[in-house]
N, C-alpha and C positions, 0 to 999 in steps of 0.2 A: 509609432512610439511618441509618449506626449515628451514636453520637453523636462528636463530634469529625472530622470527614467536612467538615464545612464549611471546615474551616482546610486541608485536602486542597490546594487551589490554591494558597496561598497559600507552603505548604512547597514546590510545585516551582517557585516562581516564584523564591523566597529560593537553589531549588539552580540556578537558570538564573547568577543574580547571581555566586553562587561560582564558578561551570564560568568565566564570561564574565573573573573577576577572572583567571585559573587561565592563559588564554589570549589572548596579548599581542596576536595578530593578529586577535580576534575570529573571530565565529563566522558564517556563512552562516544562512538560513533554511532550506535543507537538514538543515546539522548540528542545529540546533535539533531541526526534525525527529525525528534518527535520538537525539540526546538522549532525549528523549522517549517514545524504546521507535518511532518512525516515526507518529507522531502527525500532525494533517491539517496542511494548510500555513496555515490560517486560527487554528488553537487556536498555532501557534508563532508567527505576527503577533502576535496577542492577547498572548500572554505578553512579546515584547518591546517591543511599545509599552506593558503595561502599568509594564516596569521601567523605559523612557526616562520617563512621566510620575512618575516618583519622581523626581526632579532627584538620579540616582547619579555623574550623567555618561557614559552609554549615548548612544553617539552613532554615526552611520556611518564606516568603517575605511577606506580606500583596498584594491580587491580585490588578494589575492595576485598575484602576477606570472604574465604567461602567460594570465588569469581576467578575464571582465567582471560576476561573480555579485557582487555589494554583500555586506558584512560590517560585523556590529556587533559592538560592544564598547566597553571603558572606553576614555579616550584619555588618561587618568590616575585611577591611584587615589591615593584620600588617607588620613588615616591613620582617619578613623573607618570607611571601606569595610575598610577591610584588617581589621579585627577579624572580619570573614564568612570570612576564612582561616585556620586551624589547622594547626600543623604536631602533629603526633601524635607517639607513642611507636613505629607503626609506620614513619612518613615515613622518621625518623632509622635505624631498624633496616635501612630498605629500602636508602638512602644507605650503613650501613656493609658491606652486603651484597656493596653495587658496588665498595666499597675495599676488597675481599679477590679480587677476579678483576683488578686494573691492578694495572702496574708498580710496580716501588718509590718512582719517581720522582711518577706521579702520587697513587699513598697520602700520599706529604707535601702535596702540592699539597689533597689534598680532608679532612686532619687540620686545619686551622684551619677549610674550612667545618663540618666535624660536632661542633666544637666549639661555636659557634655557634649550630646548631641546636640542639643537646643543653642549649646555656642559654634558648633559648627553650622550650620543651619544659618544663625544669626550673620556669619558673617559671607556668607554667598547672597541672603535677602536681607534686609531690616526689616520689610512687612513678618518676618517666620511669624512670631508670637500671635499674631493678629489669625493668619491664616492658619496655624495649629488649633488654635480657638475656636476657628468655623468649621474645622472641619469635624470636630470634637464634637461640638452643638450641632452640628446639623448629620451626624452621622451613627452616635451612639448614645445613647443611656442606658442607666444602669439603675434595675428598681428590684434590689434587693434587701432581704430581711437578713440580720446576721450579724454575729456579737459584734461590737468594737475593740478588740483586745489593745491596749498601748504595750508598745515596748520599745522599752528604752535603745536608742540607738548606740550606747556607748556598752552596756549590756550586750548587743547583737556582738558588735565586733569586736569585743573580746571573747565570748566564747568561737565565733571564728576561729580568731586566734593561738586559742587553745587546741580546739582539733583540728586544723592544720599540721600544727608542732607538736600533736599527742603532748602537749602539757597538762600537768595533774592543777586542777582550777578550785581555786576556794571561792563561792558565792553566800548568797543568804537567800533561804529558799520560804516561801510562806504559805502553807497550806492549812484552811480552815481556821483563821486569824493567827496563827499559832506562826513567827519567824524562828530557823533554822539555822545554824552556822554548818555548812556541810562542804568535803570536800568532795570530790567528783574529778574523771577519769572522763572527759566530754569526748564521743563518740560520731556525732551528727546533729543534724536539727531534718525533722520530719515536718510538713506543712500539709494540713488539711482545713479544716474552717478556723486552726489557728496551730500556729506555730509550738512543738515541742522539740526538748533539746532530748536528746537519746545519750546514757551517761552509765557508767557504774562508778559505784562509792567505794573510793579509797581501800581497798583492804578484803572487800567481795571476793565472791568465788567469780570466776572466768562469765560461765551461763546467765550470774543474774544481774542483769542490762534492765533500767527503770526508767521512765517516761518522766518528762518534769514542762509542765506549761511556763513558758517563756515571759510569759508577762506578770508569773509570780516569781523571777529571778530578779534580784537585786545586789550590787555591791559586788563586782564579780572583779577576782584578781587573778591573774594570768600566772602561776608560780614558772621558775625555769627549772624545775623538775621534772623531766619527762617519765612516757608511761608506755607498757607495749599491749600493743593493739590486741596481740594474740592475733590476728588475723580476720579481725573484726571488719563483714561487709554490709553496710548500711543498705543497699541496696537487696541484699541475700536476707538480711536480718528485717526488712518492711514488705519483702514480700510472702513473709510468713502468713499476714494477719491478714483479714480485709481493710481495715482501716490503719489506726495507730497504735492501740491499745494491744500488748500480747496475753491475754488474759487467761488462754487455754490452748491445745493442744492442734495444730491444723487437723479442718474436716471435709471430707470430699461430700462438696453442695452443691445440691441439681434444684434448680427452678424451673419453673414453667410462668412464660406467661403469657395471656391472652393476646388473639388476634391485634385488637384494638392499639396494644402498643408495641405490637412485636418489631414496626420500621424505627422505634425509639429505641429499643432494645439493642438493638444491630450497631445504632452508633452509641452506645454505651459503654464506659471503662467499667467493667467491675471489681476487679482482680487480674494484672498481668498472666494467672493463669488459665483465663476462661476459653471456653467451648463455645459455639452456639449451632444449635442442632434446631432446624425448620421443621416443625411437622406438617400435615398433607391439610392440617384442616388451620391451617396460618399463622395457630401460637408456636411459640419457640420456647426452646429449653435454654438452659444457661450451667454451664456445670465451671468449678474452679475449687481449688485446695487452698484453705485459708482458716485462719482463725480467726479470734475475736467475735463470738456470737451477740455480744451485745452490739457492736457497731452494723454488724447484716441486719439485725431486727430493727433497728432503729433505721435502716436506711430502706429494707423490704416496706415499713408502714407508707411511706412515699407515694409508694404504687399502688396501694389501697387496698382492692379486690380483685388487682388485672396479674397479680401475683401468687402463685401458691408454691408450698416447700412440699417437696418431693422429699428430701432426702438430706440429713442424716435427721431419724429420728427424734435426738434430742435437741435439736433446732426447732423442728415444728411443735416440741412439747414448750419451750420454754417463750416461743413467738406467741402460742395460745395465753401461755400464763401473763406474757406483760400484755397482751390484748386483754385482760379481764381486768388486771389492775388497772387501767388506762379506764375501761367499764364502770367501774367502783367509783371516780371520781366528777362522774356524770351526774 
């Protein structure tokens, strides 16, 4: 045994504590486990009952939902447990990494936490700034084509504001040069290549929920009038469409597509409710219930010719038609 080998346990028990602080829902005897490089299920007992006889506050977790497997973890940490957590020079780089591929909308939204970070950070090293920098420069770039939408940050966090507290919101809306004084019943904000707020107008019927781009909202007052939701789910109500836009009615759409990018395929979001079915000669199918046929055909042209529409008919008739006007201007 070389020397220093004896503290060997004692280091991976100190990194069970960090993982366990790391992870709010705790962790099974399983993950412990697979932790552990898949270690026996007797050596990952040992390690957690030896961190519960430490009085950390390691205790049993109520199992995930769906599960009857028991999970440990903190049930609170305090502030001398929290010092076994470090936020690094790379944490914050990783974080600014994420705030160059979202909206303009959510870059504000994540510029107050990486401020934050970056003062914690600063005050464990003074080099952070330097070293966030290199690791930034020497580790990513980002060579993208793709609008620049501004939006207003004092804009952002009042419609927050407002659908948080289901307040009815007066803004000034501008479409097509034409400005708008409209009140609005704000419901969510959706992000894709740019941020919209998801809203109904004062006085609507329940159903009709309209779409408004974020960086032609201006002047926006937060009234203390509130408004009822109806039971309105942002998540229920964006997994209608494939995209943003609710334009028509959901349709059950099967793709296929070639060999050549069926392993791109595979790690592809298209729809929370897609399928993908292998065939025997390498291309794959794709099938999900959604709407919005403008936004599939605008996102199918991407794939060029490694794609075709199976199904529903009137998908592939109206893919053909913006394929010819798309022709016309050749």
């Amino acid at each position: 045994m070389e020397k220093g080998d004896r503290y060997a346990g004692v280091g991976e028990i100190i990194n069970l504590a960090v993982e366990l602080m790391k992870r709010s829902q705790g962790m099974t005897l399983n993950e412990i486990q697979k932790f552990y490089g898949n270690c026996s299920r007797s050596t990952a007992e040992r390690r957690r009952d030896c961190l519960r006889k430490c009085d950390l506050g390691i205790t049993e977790l109520p199992p995930a939902t769906g599960s009857l497997e028991k999970r440990w973890g903190f049930s609170s940490i305090d502030a001398q447990s929290r010092n076994f957590i470090r936020i690094t020079a790379e944490d914050v780089a990783n974080v600014k990494k994420a705030s160059k591929k979202v909206s303009q909308a959510d870059k504000l939204l994540l510029k107050d936490t990486i401020s934050k970070l970056e003062a914690i950070c600063k005050s464990k090293k003074q080099s952070a700034d330097d070293e966030i920098e290199d690791i930034l420069r020497t580790e990513f770039v980002v060579n993208k084509q793709k609008a620049n939408y501004k939006v207003d940050a004092v804009v952002l966090k009042r419609l927050i504001e407002g659908i948080r507290g289901s307040y009815k919101t007066k803004l000034k809306y501008t479409k097509k040069g034409v400005t708008t004084q409209r009140t609005l019943l704000p419901l969510g904000l959706v992000s894709k290549d740019k941020t919209y707020l998801i809203a109904r107008k004062d006085g609507d019927a329940e159903d009709k929920i309209a779409t408004y781009s974020l960086h032609k909202i201006s002047d926006v007052h937060v009234t203390i009038q509130q408004f009822d939701r109806k039971g309105f789910d942002l998540k229920e109500y964006s997994n209608r469409s494939f995209g943003v836009w609710q334009d028509d009615n959901p349709m059950n759409v099967e793709l296929l597509f070639s060999k050549a990018v069926a392993e791109d395929v595979e790690c592809y979001k298209f729809h929370p409710s897609q399928k993908f079915i292998k065939q025997k000669d390498g291309s794959i199918k794709v099938q999900f219930t959604a709407g919005g046929k403008r936004e599939i055909i605008w996102h199918l042209f991407t794939w060029g010719d490694n794609v075709k529409i199976i199904k529903p008919k009137e998908l592939k008739d109206e893919y053909k038609s913006y394929i010819d006007s798309v022709l016309k201007t050749l």
